[in-house]
C-alpha positions in Angstrom: 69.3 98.7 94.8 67.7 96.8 98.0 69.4 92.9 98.7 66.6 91.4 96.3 67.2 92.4 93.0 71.2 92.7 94.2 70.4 88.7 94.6 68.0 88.6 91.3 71.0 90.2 89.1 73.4 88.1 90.5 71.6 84.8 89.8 70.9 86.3 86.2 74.8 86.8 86.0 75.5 83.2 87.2 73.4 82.0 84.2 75.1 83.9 81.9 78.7 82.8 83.0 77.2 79.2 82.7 75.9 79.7 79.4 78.7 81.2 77.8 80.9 77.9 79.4 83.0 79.6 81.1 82.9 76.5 83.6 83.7 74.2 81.0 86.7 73.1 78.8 84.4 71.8 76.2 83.2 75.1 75.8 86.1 76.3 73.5 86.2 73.4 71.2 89.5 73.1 72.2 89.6 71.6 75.3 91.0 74.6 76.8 90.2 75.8 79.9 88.3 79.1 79.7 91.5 80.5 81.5 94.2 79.4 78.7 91.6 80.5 76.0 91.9 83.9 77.4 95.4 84.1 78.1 95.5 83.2 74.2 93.3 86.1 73.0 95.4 88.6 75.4 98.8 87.7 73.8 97.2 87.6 70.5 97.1 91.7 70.8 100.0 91.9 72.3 103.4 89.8 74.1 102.7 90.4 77.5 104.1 89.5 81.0 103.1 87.7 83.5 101.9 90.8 85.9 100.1 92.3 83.2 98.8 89.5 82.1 97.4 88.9 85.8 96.1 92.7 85.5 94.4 92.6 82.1 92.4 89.0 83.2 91.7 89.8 86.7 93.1 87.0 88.4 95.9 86.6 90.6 100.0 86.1 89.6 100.1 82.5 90.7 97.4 81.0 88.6 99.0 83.1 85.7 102.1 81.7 86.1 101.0 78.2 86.3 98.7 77.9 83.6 101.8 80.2 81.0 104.3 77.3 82.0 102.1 74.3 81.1 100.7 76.2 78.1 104.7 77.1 77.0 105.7 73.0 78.0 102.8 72.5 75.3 104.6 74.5 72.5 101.6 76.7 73.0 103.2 80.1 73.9 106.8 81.0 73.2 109.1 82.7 76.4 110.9 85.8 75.4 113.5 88.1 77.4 112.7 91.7 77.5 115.3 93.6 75.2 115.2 96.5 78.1 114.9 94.4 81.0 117.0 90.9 80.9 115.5 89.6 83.9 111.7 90.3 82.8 109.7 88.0 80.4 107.1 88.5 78.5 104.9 85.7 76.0 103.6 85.4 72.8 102.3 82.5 70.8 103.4 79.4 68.7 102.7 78.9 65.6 100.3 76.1 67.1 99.0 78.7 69.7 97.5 80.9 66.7 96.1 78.0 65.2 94.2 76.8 68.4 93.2 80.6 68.7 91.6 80.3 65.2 89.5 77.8 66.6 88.6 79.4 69.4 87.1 82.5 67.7 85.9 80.6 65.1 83.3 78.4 67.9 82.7 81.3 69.7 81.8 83.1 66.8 79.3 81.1 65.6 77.5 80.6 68.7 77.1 84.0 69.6 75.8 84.3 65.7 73.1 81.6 66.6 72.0 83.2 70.1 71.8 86.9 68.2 69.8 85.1 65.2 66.8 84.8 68.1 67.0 88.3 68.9 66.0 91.4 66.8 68.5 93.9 65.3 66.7 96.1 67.6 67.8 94.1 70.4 71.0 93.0 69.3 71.9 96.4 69.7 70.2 96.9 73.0 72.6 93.9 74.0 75.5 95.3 73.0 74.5 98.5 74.7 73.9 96.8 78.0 76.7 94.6 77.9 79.1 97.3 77.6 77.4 99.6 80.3 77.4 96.7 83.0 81.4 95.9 81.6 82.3 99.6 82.4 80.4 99.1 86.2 82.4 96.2 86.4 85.4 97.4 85.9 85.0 100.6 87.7 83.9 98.7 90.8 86.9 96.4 90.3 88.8 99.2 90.0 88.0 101.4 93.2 87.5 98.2 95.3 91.1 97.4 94.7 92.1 101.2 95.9 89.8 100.5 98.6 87.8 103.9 98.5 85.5 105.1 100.9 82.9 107.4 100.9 82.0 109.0 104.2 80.4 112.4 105.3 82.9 115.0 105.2 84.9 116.2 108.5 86.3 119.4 109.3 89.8 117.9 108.4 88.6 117.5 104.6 88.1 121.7 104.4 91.5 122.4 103.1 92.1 118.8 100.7 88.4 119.5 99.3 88.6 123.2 98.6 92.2 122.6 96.5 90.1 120.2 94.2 87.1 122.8 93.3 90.0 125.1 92.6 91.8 122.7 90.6 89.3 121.5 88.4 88.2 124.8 87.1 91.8 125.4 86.4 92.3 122.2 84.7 89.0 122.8 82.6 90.4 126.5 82.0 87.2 128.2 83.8 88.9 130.0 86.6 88.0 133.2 84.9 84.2 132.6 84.9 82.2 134.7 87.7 78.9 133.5 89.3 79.9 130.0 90.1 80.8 128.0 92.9 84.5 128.8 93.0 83.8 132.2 94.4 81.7 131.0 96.7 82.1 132.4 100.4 81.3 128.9 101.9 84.2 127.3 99.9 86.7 127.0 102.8 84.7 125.7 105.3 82.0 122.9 103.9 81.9 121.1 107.0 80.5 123.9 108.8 78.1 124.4 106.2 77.2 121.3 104.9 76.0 121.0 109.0 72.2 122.4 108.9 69.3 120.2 108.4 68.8 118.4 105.0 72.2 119.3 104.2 74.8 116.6 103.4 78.1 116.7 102.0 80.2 113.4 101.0 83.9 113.1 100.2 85.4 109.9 98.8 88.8 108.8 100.0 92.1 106.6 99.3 94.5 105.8 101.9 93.5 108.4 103.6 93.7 111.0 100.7 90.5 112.7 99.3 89.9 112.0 95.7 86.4 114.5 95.6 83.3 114.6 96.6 79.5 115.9 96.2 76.6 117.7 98.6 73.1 118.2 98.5 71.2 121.1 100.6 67.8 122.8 100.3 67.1 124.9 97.2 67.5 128.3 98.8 64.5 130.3 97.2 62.4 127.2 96.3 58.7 126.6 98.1 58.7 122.9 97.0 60.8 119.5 98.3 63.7 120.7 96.0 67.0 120.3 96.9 70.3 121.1 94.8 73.1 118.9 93.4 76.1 121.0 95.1 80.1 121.2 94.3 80.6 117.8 92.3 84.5 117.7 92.1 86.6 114.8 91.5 90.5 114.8 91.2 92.4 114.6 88.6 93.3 111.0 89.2 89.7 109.8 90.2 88.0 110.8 86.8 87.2 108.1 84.7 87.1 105.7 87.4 82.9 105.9 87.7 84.0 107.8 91.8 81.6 110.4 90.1 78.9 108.0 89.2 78.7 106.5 92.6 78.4 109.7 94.4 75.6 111.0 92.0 73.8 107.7 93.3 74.7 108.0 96.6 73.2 111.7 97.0 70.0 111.0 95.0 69.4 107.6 97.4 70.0 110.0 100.4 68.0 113.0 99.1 65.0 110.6 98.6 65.8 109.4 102.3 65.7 113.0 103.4 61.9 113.6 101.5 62.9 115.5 98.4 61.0 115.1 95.7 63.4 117.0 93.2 67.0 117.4 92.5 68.1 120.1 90.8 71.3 121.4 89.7 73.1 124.1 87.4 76.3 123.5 85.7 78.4 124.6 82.9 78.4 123.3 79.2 82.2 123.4 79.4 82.1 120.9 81.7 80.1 117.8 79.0 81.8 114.8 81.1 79.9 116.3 84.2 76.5 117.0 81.8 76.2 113.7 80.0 76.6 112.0 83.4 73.5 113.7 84.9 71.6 113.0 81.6 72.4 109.3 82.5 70.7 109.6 85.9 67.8 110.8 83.9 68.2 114.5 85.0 66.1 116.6 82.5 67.3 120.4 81.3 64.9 123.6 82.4 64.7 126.5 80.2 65.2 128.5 83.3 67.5 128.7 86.4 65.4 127.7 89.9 65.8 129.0 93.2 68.0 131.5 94.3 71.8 129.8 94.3 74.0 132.8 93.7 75.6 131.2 90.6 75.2 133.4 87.6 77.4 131.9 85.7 75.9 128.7 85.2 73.7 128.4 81.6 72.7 124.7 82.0 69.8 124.4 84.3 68.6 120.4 85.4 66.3 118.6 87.4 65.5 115.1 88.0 61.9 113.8 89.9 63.0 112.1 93.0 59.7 110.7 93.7 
């Protein structure tokens, strides 16, 4: 995405927030800050402390703990002592908290209701659809800029760390045994060195120092046309589910278009569905046949997406 539309979406994201008053106490019907309306609906779930509370809400410790001892001097939350911890606290609400809480939902509720009665059903759902998506970005970014990952092209000292997570991901997804795919591949030691020759690329995403996975994109050996192949997608244990793998899908398809492909193809495994709903995502589309000549028999899901 090029600085404009970054700059378009955030302006339409600035409207939204002003819409929805987050800027304003009158917003709730309360007089509640947006803040203390949130910290309502959080202990609502669940009695929490302050550092999760901080966590859940995004925001840091010291505004936490500011606004939880007015709202608790206002009879609005109730402090408790941890029963396994006597030095921890955690809060929950007042009688009066759950009745201000009522309100709350109650005004937000109904002018959500009068904003969706503009819309379709049709496009209430693609609301909800969008809204969620963009959440789970959101979150994901939140979450990897706070680990402070970094994606760079891989060095010769990443050989060893990225090797031991191809390995470990088919064991962990109990596919050791299969033949005819990129585990026995002679190459898998040393992707530096071949991840070197033109049009080639390898990227390997890293925390404090530590590699977390990584993904590579070479010619289509075999293949007369712009085509180049999705290679060795692998993520640690510990980075799935943080969108890593989304963001180095993106980042080879922007770099393969830079390069002057005008496909990307790739074969996988339908044991691996996290890995194959991702690609559909990017709007990769399944071939009846395998492409090329990659070496991995194994494979039985074939996919290609038009770069240009």
């Amino acid at each position: 995405m090029d600085l404009s539309q970054i700059q378009t979406f955030r302006a339409s994201l600035r409207e939204l927030v002003r819409e929805l008053g987050m800027l304003s106490r009158k917003s709730s019907g309360t007089g509640l800050s947006p803040l203390q309306s949130h910290i309502l609906i959080e202990l609502d779930k669940a009695p929490l402390g302050v550092t999760e509370l901080a966590r859940k809400l995004g925001c840091e410790k010291a505004s936490i703990s500011r606004t939880i001892r007015g709202m608790t001097e206002n009879a609005l939350l109730e402090r408790r002592q941890d029963s396994q911890d006597g030095r921890a606290s955690t809060f929950c609400l007042t009688p009066q908290g759950t009745s201000l809480l009522a309100q709350i939902e109650e005004n937000a509720n109904r002018f959500i209701d009068q904003a969706l009665e503009l819309a379709s059903e049709r496009e209430c759902r693609d609301f909800s659809r969008a809204i969620q998506g963009l959440n789970s970005a959101l979150k994901n970014a939140r979450s990897q800029r706070e680990q402070e990952i970094v994606i760079t092209e891989i060095a010769p000292d990443d050989n060893s760390a990225m090797a031991e997570i191809i390995r470990q991901s088919f064991r962990d997804n109990k596919i050791e045994h299969l033949e005819g795919v990129s585990l026995h591949d002679p190459e898998l030691n040393n992707l530096y060195q071949t991840y070197q020759q033109p049009g080639s690329r390898y990227w390997v995403a890293r925390a404090n120092r530590r590699v977390l996975g990584g993904v590579g994109i070479a010619p289509l050996a075999g293949s007369a046309e712009k085509t180049c192949e999705m290679q060795k997608l692998f993520l640690s244990a510990n980075a799935l589910g943080t969108g890593l793998g989304r963001r180095l899908i993106a980042l080879s398809l922007q770099e393969a278009r830079r390069l002057g492909y005008d496909y990307c193809y790739l074969e996988t495994l339908s044991e691996l569905q996290s890995a194959v709903q991702l690609y559909e995502k990017f709007g990769f589309e399944y071939l009846e046949t395998p492409q090329g000549n990659t070496g991995h028999g194994g494979c039985d899901l074939f996919m290609q997406l038009k770069l240009a």
